[in-house]
Backbone as CSV, one residue per row, in Angstrom:
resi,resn,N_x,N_y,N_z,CA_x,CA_y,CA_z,C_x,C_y,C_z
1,UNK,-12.364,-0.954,7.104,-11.878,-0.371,5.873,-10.401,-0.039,6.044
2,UNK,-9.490,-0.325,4.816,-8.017,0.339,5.289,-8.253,1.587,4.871
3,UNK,-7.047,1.706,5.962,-6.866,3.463,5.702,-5.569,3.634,4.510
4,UNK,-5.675,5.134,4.388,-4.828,5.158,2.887,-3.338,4.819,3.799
5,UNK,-2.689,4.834,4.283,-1.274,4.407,4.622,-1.164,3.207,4.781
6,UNK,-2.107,2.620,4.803,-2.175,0.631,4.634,-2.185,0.438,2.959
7,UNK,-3.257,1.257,2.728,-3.217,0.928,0.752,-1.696,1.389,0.146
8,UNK,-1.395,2.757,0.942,-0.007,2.536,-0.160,0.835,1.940,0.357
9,UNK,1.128,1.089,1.445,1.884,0.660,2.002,1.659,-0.606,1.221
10,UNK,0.563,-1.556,0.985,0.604,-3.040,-0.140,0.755,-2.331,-1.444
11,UNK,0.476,-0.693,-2.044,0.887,-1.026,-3.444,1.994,-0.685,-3.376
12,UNK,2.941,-0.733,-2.522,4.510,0.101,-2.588,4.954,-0.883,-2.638
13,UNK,4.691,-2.367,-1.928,4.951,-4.008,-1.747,5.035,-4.839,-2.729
14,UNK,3.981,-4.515,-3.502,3.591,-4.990,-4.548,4.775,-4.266,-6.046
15,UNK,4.509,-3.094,-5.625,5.654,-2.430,-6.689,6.988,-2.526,-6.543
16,UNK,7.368,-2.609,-5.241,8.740,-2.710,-4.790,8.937,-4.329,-4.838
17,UNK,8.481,-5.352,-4.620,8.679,-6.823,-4.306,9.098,-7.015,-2.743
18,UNK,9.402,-6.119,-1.815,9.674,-6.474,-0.435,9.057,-5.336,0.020
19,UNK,9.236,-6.031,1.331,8.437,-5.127,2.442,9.854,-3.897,2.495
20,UNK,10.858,-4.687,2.671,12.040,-3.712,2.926,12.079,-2.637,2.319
21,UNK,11.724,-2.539,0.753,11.812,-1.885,-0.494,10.838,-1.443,-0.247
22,UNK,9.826,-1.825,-0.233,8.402,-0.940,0.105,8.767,0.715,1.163
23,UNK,9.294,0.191,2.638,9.886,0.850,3.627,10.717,2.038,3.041
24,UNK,11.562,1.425,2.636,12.493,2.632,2.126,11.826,3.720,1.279
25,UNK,11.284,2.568,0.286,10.350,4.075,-0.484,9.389,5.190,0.207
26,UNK,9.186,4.749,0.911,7.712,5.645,1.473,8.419,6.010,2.853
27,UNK,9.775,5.545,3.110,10.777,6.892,4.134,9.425,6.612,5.653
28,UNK,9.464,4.839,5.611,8.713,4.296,6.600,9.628,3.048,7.197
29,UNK,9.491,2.762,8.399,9.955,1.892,9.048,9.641,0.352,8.478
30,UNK,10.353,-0.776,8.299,9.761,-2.206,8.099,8.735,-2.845,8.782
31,UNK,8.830,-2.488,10.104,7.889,-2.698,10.910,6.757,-2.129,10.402
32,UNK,6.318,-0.632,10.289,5.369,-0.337,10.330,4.517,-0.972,8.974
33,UNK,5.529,-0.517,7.725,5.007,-1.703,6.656,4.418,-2.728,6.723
34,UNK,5.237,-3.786,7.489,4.637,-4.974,7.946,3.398,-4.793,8.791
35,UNK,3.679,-4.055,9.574,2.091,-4.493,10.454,1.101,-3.490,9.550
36,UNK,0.644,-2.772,8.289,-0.272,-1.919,7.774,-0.134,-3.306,7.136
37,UNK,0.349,-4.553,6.202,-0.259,-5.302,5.537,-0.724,-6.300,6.213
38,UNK,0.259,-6.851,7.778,-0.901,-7.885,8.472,-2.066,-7.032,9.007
39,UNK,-1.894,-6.149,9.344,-3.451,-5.491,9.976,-4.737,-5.689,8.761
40,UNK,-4.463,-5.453,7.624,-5.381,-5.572,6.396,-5.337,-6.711,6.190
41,UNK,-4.574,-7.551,6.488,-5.061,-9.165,5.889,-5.788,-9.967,6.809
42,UNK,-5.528,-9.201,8.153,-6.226,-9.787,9.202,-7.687,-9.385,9.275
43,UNK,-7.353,-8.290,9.110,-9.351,-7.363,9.070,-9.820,-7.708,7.883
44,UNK,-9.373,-8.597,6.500,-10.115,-9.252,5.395,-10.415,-10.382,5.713
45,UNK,-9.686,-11.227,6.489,-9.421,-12.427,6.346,-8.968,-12.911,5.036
46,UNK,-8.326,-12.423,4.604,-7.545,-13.129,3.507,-5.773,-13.031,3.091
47,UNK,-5.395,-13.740,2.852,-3.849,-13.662,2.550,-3.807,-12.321,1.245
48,UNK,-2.865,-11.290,0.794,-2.813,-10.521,-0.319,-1.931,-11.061,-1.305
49,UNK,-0.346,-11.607,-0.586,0.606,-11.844,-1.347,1.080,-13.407,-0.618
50,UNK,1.838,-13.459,-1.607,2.231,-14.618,-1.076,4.095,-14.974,-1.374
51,UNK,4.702,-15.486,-1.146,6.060,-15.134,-0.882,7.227,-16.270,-1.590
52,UNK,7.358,-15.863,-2.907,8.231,-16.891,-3.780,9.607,-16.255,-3.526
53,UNK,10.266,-16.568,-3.011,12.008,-16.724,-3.462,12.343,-15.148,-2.482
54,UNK,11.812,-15.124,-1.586,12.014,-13.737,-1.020,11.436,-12.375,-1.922
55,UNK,10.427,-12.681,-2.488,9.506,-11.685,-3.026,8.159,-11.866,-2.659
56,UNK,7.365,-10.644,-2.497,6.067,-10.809,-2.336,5.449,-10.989,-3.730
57,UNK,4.436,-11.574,-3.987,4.014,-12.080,-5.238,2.202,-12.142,-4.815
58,UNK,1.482,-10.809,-5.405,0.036,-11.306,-5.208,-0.815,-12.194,-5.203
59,UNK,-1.637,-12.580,-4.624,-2.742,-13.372,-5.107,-3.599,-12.766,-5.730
60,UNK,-4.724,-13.935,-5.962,-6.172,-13.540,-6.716,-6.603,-12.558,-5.688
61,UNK,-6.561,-12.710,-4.502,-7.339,-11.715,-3.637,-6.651,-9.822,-4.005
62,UNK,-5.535,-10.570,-3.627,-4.359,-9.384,-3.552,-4.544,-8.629,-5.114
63,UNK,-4.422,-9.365,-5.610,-4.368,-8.269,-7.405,-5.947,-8.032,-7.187
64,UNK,-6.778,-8.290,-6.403,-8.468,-7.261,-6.595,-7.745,-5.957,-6.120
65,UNK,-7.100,-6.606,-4.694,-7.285,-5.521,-3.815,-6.520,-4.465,-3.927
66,UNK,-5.010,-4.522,-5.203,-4.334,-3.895,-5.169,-4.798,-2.896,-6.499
67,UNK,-5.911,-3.034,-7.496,-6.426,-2.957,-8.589,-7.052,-1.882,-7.518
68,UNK,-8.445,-1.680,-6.888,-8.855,-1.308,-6.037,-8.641,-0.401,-5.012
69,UNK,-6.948,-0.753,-4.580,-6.174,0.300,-3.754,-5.901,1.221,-5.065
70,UNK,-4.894,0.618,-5.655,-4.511,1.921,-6.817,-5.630,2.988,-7.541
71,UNK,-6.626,2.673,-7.831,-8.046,3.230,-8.103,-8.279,4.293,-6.814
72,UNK,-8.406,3.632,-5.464,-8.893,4.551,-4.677,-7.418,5.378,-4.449
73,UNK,-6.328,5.654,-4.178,-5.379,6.184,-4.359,-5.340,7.485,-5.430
74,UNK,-5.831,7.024,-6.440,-5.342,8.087,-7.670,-6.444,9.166,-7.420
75,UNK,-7.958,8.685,-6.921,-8.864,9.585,-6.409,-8.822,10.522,-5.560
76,UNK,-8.220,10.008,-4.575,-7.413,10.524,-3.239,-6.622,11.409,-3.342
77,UNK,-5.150,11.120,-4.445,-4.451,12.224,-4.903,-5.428,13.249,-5.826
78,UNK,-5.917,13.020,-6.442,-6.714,14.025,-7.036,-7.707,14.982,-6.175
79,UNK,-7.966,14.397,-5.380,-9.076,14.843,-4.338,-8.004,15.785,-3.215
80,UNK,-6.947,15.175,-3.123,-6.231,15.984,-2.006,-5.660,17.193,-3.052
81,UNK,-5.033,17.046,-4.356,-4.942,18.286,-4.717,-5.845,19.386,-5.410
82,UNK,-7.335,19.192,-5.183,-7.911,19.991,-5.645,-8.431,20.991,-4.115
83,UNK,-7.418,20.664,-3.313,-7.905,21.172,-2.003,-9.024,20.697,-1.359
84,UNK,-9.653,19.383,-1.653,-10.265,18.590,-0.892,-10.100,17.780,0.247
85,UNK,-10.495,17.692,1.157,-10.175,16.942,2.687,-9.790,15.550,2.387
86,UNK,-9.339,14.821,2.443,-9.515,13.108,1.596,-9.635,12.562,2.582
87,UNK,-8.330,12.556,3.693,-8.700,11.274,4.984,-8.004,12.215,5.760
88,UNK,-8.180,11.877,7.441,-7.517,12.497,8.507,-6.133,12.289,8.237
89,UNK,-5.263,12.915,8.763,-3.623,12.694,8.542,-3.435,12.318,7.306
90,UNK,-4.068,12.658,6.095,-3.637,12.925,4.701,-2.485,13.456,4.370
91,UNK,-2.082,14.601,4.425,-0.929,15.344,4.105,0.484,14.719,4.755
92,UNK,0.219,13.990,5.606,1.307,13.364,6.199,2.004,11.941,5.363
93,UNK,0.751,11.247,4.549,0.691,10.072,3.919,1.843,10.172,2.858
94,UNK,2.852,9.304,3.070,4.090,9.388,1.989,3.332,8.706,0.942
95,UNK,4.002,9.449,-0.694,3.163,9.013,-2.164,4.334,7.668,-2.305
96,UNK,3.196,7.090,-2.662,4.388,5.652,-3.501,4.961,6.142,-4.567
97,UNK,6.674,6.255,-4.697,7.120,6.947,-5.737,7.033,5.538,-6.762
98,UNK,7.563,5.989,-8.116,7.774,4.917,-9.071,8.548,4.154,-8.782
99,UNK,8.330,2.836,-9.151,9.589,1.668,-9.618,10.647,2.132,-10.118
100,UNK,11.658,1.824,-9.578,12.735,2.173,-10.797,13.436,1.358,-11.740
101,UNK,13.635,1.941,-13.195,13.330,1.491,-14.388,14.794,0.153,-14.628
């Protein structure tokens, strides 16, 4: 199962279009970005995104999984602020801020 710093780490990817952009937002290393989305594509076996013109660009797999991440995410935030436990090292988990407009 990913853990929540792998899920927001592909929807920050997905929202941002690079891993780089992803990184910066969530005030995380490129590296670590990168290896939370190969670690999840490796433990699916499946590709998420796929890579046009120096952008990440989902697949069919990837838009389930990112449909799916964002869902379990918004639960999570809700769950962590009603003073509920959500996952170990929760409070540490940087929020995917918005796109900017």
């Amino acid at each position: 199962m990913p853990s929540i710093p792998q899920i927001r780490s592909i929807v920050a990817i997905d929202r941002f279009g690079t891993v780089t952009a992803a990184a910066e937002a969530l005030g995380l290393s490129v590296s670590a970005v990168s290896n939370h989305l190969n670690g999840v594509e490796r433990k699916l076996g499946v590709t998420l995104f796929s890579r046009k013109g120096g952008r990440f660009v989902s697949t069919k797999q990837g838009s389930t999984f990112l449909q799916l991440g964002r869902s379990t995410l918004a639960l999570v935030d809700q769950m962590y602020g009603v003073g509920c436990v959500a996952a170990p090292g929760y409070k540490d988990t940087p929020r995917v801020p918005p796109a900017p407009q």
